[in-house]
Residue, then its C-alpha position, 0 to 999 in steps of 0.5 A: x500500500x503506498x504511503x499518504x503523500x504529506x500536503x504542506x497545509x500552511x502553503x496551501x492556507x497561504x496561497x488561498x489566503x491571498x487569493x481570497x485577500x486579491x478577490x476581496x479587493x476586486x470585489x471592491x474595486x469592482x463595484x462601481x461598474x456593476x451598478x446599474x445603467x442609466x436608461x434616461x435617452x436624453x443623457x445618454x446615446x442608444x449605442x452607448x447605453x448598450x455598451x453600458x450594459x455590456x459592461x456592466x453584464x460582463x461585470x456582473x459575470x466576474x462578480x458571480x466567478x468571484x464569489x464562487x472562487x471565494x465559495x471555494x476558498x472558504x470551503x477549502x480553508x474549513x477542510x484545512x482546520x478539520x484535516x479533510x484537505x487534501x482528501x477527495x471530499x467524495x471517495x475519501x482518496x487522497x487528491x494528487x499533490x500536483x492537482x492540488x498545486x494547480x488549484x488548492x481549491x479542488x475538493x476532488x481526486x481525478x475520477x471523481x472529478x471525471x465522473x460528475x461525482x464530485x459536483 
């Protein structure tokens, strides 16, 4: 049987602390483009109303992206204080520390992830 592999859990926390730090503050920054679009005709030209609200619905995308990631983060972060990182939170297999490098937020090992199981 092969032996677990160790995961540096403060790499980990650190990594997901700053990305959590960096998406909070594009949270902030972010909000002025996600407020909504003037509608009044006499202020603002047909063409640059639309554009407006291309804006702003590609604001609002990367707003729900953000707030997932950030989903992702938190849940990753409780796994870390109860020792379940690192761990596929489906079939309890030990998740490949190269995938967990790629993205330490990804709760499952490769077959599940693969197989729908892990959503």
């Amino acid at each position: 049987m092969n032996e677990p592999i160790q995961v540096d859990l403060v790499h980990h926390r650190e990594r997901l602390l700053q990305r959590r730090s960096e998406l909070l503050d594009l949270v902030e920054s972010s909000a002025e483009s996600r407020k909504p679009v003037e509608l009044d005709q006499t202020r603002v030209g047909r063409l640059t109303r639309m554009d407006a609200l291309q804006g702003q619905a590609m604001s609002l995308e990367a707003e729900r992206r953000r707030k997932a990631e950030l989903q992702r983060i938190e849940s990753s972060l409780k796994r870390i204080e109860t020792g379940d990182y690192g761990y596929c939170v489906t079939c309890g297999e030990q998740i490949p520390l190269k995938r967990l490098e790629l993205d330490p937020t990804l709760p499952t090992c490769v077959d599940c992830a693969g197989s729908g199981r892990g959503h």
